[in-house]
C-alpha beads as a LAMMPS data file, in Angstrom:
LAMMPS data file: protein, C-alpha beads

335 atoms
334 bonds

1 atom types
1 bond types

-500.0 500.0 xlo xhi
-500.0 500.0 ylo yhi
-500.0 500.0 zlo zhi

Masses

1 110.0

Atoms # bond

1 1 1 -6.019 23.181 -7.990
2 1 1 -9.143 25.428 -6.800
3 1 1 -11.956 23.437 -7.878
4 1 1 -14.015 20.945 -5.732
5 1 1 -13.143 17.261 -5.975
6 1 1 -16.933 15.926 -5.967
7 1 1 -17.185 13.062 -8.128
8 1 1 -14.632 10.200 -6.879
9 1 1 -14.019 6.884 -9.440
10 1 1 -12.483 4.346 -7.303
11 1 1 -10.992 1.229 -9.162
12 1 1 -10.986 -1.874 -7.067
13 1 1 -13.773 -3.393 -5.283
14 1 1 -11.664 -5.245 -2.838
15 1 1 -11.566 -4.578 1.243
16 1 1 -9.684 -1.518 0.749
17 1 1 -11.194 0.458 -2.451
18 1 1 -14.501 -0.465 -0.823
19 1 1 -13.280 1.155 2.562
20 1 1 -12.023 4.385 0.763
21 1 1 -14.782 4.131 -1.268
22 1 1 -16.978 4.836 2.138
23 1 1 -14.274 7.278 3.436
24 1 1 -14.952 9.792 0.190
25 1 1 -18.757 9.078 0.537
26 1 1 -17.948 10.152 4.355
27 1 1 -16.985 12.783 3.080
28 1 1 -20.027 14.194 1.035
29 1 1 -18.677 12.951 -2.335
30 1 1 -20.127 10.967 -5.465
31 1 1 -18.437 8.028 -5.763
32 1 1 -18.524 4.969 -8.195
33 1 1 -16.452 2.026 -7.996
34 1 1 -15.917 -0.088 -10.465
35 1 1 -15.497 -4.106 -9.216
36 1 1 -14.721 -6.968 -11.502
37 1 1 -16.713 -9.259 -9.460
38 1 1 -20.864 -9.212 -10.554
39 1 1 -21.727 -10.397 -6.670
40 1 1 -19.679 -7.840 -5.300
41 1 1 -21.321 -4.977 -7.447
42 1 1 -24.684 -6.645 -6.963
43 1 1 -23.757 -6.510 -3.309
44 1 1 -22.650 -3.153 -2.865
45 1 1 -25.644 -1.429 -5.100
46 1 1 -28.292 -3.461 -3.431
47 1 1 -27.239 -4.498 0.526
48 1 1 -25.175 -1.693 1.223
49 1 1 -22.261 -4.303 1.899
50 1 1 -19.123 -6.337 0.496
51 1 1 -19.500 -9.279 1.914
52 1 1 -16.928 -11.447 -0.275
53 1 1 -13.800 -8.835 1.736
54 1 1 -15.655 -6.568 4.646
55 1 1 -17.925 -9.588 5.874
56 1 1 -20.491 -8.423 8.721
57 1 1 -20.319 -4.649 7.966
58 1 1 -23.836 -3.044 6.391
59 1 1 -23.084 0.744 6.024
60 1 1 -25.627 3.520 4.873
61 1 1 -23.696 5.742 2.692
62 1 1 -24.565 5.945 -1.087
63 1 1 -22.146 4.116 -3.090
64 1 1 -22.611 2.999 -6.833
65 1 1 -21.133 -0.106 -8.004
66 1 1 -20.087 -0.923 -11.508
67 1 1 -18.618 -4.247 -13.976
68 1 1 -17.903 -0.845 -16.512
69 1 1 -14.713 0.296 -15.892
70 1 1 -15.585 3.448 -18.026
71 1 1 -18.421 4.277 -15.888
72 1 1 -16.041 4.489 -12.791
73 1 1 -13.560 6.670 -14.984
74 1 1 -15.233 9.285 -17.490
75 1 1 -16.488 12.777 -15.700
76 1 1 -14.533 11.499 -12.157
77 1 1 -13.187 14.867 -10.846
78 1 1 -10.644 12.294 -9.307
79 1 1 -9.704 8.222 -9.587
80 1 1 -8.107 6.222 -6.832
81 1 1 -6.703 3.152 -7.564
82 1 1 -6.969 0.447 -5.469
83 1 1 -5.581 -2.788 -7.798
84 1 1 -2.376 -5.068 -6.506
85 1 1 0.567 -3.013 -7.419
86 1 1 2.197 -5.218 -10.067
87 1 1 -1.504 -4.944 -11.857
88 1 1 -0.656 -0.934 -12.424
89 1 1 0.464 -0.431 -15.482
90 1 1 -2.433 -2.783 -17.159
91 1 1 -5.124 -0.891 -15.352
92 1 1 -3.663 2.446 -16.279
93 1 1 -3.812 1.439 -19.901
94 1 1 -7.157 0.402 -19.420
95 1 1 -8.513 3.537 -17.824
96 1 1 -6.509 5.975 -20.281
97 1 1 -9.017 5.953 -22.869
98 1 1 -11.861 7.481 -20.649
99 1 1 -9.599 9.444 -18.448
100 1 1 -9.507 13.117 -19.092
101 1 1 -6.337 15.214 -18.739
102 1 1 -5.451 16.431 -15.701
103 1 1 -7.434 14.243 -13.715
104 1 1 -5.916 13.534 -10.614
105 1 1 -4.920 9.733 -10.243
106 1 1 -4.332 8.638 -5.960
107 1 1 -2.124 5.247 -6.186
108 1 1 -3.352 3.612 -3.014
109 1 1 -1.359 0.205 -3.720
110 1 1 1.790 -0.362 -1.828
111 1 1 4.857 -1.764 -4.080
112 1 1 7.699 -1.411 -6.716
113 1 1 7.104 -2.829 -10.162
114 1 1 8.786 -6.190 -10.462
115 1 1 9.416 -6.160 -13.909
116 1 1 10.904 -2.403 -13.925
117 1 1 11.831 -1.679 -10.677
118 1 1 10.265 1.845 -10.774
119 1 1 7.921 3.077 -8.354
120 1 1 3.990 3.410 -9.052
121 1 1 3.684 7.003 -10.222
122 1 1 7.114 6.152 -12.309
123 1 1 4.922 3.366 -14.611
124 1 1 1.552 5.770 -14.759
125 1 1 3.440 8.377 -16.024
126 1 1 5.336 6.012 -18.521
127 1 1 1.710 5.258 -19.473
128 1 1 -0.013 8.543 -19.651
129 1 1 2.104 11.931 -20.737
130 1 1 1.691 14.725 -18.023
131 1 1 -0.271 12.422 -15.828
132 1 1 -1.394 14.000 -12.401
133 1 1 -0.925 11.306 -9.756
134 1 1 -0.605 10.677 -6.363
135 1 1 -0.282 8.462 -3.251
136 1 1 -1.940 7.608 -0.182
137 1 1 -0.225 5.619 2.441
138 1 1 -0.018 5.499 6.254
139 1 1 -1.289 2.986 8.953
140 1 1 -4.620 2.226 7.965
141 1 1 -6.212 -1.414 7.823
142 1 1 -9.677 -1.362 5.198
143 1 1 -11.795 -2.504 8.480
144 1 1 -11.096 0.298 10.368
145 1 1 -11.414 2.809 7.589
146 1 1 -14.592 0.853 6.710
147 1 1 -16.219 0.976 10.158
148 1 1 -15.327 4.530 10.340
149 1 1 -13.042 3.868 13.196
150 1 1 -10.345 7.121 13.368
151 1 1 -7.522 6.662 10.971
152 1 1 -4.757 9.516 9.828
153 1 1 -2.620 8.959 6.710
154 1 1 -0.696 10.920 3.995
155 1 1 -1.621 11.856 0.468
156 1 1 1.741 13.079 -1.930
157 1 1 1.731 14.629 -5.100
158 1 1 4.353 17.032 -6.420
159 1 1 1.747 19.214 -7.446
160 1 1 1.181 19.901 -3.391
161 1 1 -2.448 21.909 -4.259
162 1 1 -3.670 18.621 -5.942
163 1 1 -2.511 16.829 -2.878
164 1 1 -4.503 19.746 -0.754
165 1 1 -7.320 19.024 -2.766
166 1 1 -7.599 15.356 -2.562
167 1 1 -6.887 15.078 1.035
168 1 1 -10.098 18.093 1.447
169 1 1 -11.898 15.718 -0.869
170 1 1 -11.670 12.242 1.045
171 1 1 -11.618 14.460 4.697
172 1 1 -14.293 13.341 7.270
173 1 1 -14.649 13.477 11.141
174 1 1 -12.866 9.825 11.605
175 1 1 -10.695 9.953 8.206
176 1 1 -7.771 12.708 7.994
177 1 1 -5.217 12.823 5.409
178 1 1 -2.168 15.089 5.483
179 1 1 -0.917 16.160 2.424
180 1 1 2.591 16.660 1.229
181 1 1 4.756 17.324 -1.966
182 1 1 7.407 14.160 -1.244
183 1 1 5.757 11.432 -3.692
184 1 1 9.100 9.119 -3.819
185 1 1 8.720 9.358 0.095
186 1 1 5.803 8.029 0.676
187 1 1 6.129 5.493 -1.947
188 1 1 9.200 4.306 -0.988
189 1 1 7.777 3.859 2.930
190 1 1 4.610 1.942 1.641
191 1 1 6.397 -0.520 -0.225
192 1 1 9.434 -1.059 2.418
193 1 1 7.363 -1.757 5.074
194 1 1 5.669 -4.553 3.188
195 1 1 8.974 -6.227 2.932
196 1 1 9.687 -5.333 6.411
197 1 1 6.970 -6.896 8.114
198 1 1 7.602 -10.036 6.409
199 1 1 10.522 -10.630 8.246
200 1 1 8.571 -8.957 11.454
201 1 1 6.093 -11.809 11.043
202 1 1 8.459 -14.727 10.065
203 1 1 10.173 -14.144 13.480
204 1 1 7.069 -14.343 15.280
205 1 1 5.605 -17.347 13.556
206 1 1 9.177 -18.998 14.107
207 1 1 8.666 -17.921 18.106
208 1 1 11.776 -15.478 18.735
209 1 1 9.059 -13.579 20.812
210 1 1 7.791 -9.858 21.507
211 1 1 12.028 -8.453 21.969
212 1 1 13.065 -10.177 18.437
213 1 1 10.260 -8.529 16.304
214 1 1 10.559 -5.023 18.169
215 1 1 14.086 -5.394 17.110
216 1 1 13.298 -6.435 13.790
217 1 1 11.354 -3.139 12.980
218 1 1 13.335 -0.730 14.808
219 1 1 16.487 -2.080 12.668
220 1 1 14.002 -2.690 9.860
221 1 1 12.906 1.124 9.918
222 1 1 16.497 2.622 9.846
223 1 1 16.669 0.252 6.785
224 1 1 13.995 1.911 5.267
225 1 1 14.913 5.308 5.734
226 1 1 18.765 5.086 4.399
227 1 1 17.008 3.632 0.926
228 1 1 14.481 6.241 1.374
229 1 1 17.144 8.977 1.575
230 1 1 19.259 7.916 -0.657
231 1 1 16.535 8.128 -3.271
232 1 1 15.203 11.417 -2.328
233 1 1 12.617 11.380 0.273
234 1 1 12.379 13.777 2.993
235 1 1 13.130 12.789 6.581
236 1 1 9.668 14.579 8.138
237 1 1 7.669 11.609 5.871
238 1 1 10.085 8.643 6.018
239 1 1 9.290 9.304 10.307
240 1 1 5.808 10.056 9.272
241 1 1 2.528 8.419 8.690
242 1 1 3.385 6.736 5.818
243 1 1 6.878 5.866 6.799
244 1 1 7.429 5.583 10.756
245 1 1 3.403 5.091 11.753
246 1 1 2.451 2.315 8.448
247 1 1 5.595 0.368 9.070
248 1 1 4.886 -0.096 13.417
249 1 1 0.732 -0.886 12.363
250 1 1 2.280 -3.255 9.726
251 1 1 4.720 -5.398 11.555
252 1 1 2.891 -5.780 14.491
253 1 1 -1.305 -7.262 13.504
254 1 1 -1.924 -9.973 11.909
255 1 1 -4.565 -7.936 10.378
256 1 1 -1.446 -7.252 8.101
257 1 1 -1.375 -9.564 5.054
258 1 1 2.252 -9.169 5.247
259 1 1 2.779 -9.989 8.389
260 1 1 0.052 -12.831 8.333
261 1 1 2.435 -13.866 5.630
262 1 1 5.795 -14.001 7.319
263 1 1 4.213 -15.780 10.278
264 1 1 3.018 -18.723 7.836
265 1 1 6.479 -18.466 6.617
266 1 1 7.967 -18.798 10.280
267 1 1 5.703 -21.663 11.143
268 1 1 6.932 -23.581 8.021
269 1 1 4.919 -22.839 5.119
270 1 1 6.755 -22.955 1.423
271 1 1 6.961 -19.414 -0.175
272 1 1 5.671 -20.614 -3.430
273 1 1 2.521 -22.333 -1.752
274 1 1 1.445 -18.767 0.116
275 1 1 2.530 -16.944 -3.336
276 1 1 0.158 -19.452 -5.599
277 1 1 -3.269 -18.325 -6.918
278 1 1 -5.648 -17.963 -4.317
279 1 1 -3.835 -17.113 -1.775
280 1 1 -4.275 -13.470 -0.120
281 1 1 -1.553 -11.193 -1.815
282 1 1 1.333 -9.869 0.246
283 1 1 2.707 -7.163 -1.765
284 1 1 6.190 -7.413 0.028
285 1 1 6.881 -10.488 -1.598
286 1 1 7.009 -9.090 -4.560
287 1 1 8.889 -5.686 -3.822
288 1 1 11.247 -7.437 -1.810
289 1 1 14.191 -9.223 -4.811
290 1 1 13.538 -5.145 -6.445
291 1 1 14.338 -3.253 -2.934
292 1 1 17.021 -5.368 -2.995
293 1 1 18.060 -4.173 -6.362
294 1 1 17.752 -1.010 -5.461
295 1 1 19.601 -0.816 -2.050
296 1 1 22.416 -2.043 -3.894
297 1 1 21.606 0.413 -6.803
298 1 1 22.523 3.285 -4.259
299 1 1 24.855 1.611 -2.234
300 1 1 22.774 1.265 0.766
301 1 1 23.113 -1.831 3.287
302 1 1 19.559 -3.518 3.746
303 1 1 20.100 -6.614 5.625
304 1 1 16.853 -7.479 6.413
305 1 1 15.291 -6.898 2.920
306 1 1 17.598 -9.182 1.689
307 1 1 17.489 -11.986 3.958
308 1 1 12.852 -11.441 2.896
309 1 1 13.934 -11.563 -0.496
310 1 1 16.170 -14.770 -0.294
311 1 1 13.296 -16.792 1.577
312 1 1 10.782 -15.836 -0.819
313 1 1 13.365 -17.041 -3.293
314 1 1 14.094 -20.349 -1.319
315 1 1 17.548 -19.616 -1.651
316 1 1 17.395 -19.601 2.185
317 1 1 16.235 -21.285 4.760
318 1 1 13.953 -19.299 7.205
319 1 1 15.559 -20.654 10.272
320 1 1 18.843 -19.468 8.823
321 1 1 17.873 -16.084 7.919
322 1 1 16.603 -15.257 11.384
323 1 1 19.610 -16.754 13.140
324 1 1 22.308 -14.561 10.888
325 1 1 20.066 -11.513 11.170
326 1 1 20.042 -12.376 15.218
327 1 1 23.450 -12.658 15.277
328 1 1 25.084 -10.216 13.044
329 1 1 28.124 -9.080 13.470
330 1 1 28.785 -6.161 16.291
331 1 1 28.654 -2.501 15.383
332 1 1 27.470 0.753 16.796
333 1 1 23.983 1.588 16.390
334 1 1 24.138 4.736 14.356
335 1 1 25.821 2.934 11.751

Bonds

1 1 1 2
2 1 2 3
3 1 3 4
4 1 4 5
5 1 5 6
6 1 6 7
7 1 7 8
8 1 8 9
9 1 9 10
10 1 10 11
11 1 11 12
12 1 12 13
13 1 13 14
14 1 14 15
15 1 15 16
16 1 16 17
17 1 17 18
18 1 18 19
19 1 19 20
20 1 20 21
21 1 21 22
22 1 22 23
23 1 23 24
24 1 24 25
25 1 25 26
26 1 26 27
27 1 27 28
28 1 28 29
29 1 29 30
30 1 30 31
31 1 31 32
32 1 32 33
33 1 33 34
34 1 34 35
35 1 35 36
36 1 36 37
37 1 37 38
38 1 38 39
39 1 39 40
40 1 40 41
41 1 41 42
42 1 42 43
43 1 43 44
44 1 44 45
45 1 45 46
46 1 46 47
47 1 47 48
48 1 48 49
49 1 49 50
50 1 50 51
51 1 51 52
52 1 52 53
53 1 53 54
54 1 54 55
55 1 55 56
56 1 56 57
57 1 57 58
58 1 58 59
59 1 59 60
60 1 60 61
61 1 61 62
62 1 62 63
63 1 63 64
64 1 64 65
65 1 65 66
66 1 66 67
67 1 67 68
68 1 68 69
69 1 69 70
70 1 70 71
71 1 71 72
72 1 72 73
73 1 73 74
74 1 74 75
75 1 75 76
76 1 76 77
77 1 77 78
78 1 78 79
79 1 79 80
80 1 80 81
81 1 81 82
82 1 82 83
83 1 83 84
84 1 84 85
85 1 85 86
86 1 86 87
87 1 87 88
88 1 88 89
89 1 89 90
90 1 90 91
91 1 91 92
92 1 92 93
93 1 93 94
94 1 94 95
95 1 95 96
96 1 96 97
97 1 97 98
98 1 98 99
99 1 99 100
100 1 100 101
101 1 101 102
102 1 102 103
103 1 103 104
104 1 104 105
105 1 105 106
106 1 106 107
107 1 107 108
108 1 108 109
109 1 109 110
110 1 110 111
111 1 111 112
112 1 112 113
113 1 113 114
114 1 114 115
115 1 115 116
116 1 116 117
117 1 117 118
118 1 118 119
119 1 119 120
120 1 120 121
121 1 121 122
122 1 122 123
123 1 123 124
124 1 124 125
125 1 125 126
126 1 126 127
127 1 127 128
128 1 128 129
129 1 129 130
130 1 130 131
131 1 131 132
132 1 132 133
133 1 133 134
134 1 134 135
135 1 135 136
136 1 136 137
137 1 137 138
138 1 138 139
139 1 139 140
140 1 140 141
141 1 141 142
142 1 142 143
143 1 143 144
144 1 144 145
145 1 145 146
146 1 146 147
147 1 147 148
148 1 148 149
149 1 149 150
150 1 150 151
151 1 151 152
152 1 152 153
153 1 153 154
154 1 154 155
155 1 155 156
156 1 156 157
157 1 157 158
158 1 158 159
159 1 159 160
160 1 160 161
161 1 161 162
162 1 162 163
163 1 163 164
164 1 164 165
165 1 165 166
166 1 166 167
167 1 167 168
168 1 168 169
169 1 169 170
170 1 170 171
171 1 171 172
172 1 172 173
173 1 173 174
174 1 174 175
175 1 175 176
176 1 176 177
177 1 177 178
178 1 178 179
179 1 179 180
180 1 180 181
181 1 181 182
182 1 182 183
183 1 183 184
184 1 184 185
185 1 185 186
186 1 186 187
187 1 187 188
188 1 188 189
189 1 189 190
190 1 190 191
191 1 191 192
192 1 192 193
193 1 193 194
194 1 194 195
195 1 195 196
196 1 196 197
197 1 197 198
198 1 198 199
199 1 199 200
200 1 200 201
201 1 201 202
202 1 202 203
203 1 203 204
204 1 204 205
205 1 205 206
206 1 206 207
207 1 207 208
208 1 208 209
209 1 209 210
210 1 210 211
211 1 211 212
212 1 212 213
213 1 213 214
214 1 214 215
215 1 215 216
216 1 216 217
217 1 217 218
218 1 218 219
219 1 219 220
220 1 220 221
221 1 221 222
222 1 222 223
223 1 223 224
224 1 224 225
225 1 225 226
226 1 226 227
227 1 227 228
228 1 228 229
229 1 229 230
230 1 230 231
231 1 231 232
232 1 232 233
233 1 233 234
234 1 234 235
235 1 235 236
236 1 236 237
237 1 237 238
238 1 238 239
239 1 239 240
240 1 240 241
241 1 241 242
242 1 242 243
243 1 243 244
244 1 244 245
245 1 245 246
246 1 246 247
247 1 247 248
248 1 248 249
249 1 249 250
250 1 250 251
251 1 251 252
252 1 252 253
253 1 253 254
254 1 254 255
255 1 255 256
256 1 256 257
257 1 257 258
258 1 258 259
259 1 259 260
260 1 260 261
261 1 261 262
262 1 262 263
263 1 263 264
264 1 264 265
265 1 265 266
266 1 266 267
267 1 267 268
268 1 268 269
269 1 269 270
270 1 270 271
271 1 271 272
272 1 272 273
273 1 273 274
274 1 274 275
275 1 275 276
276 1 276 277
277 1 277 278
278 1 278 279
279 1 279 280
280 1 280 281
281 1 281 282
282 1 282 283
283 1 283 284
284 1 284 285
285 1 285 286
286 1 286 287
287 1 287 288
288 1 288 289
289 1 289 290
290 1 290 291
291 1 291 292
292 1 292 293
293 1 293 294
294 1 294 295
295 1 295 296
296 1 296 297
297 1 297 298
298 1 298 299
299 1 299 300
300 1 300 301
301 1 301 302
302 1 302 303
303 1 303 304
304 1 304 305
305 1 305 306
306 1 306 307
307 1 307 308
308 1 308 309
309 1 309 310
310 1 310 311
311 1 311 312
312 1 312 313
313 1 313 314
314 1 314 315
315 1 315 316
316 1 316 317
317 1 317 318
318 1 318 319
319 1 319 320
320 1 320 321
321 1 321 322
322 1 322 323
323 1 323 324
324 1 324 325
325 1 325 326
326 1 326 327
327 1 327 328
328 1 328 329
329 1 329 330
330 1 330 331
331 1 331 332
332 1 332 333
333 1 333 334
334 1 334 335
């Protein structure tokens, strides 16, 4: 891809679309996003702020703010989409009418389709013949990216110049992407760790202390990469940005939703009452039954996915869960 990526369409006017939003503006590009919410537009357009998800932060980069989703598609050079992950596939047959061929599409949701099982850039290009998308994960929480604090993370497409080009495109002095060719890779690590720091969070919230959830994601990251190999992705991004680096940010803030939601879990809350409308999204709990699915799929052991996906599923207890995965049976670590 040798052309410029000037004009960015970003769909999603939530904490995170509005803090890449301000990365690609960063960056010296035009860039409309497209909100459903008319205060949040109204917002954005006139105060030079979000304050419904980045409260207290005024910035002064030009961003334009739109209800018309075909405003924030038609004539983009480029679209990131920043919707929940189990939203794709209606938002990509929303956009398809305006979008024009060969327009790069950045996934910047985190998950596995529920209903399919297939991974992000799986269901646009079910949706959209010879669709050009990619992925951007790594350890990056909106409020940093918004406050233009320094944050590194990984774009993937398999097209690796459209991947060069995007990451040139959203580039600044405190935002840098790396780019790669390993799409299932960086998928795969985004949506694990989700899962992951569920069960990071859970033991916290339960009080197992700092040793138990340092456990938790070491054992929790060798998890993730035997699914992760076993489906294709390369070792360099599975101990990467977007494998390795997003999974030790994400089981170990708060700032996590995912981990926020595991400790409510470990302090007693019911799944379905953190899952119910309202509530901030955790996308692990919805990845989690399908990574599941999937380890078994290729025959890979993922203990502590499956002990997530059987609390969310209140066919377990929570103080169960973290007692067997405590005391699991002896083995050598390699294994």
């Amino acid at each position: 891809m040798a052309r410029e990526l000037q004009s960015i369409g970003v769909i999603g006017g939530g904490a995170f679309g509005t803090a890449l939003a301000l990365a690609a503006a960063r960056a010296g590009r035009d860039v409309t996003i497209w909100a459903r919410d008319e205060a949040t537009v109204e917002a954005i357009n006139t105060s030079h702020s979000n304050p419904k998800y980045l409260p207290d932060l005024v910035w002064q980069e030009k961003i334009t703010a739109t209800m018309q989703l075909s405003e924030a598609v038609r004539g983009q050079d480029a679209l990131l989409l920043v919707t929940p992950a189990q939203t794709t596939r209606e938002m990509i047959a929303k956009i398809k009418p305006d979008l024009e061929a060969g327009t790069p599409v950045l996934l910047c949701a985190k998950g596995i389709e529920a209903a399919t099982g297939e991974l992000l850039s799986q269901v646009v290009q079910d949706e959209i013949e010879g669709a050009v998308v990619g992925a951007l994960s790594g350890p990056s929480f909106a409020s940093d990216i918004a406050k233009g604090l320094p944050t590194a993370i990984t774009i993937a497409c398999e097209q690796v110049e459209v991947a060069d080009a995007l990451a040139k495109a959203l580039a600044s002095a405190s935002f840098r992407p790396y780019a790669t060719d390993d799409l299932t890779g960086v998928q795969i690590g985004g949506a694990l760790k989700n899962v992951l720091a569920i069960a990071c969070g859970a033991a916290v919230g339960y009080g197992l202390g700092a040793s138990a959830q340092a456990a938790l994601t070491t054992r929790g990251f060798a998890e993730l990469s035997r699914l992760g190999s076993a489906m294709g992705a390369k070792r360099d991004t599975l101990m990467g940005l977007s494998g390795l680096g997003d999974l030790v940010l994400t089981c170990s803030s708060a700032q996590s939703r995912n981990f926020a939601f595991g400790l409510e879990l470990g302090r007693g809350r019911k799944p379905k009452d953190l899952i119910a409308p309202g509530q901030k999204l955790a996308e692990g709990a919805f990845s989690a039954n399908i990574a599941v699915e999937l380890a078994h799929t290729h025959g890979v052991e993922m203990p502590i996915a499956t002990a997530v996906a059987a609390v969310i599923s209140e066919d377990l207890e929570i103080q169960r869960a973290l007692s067997d995965l405590m005391t699991r049976p002896l083995k050598r670590e390699a294994q």
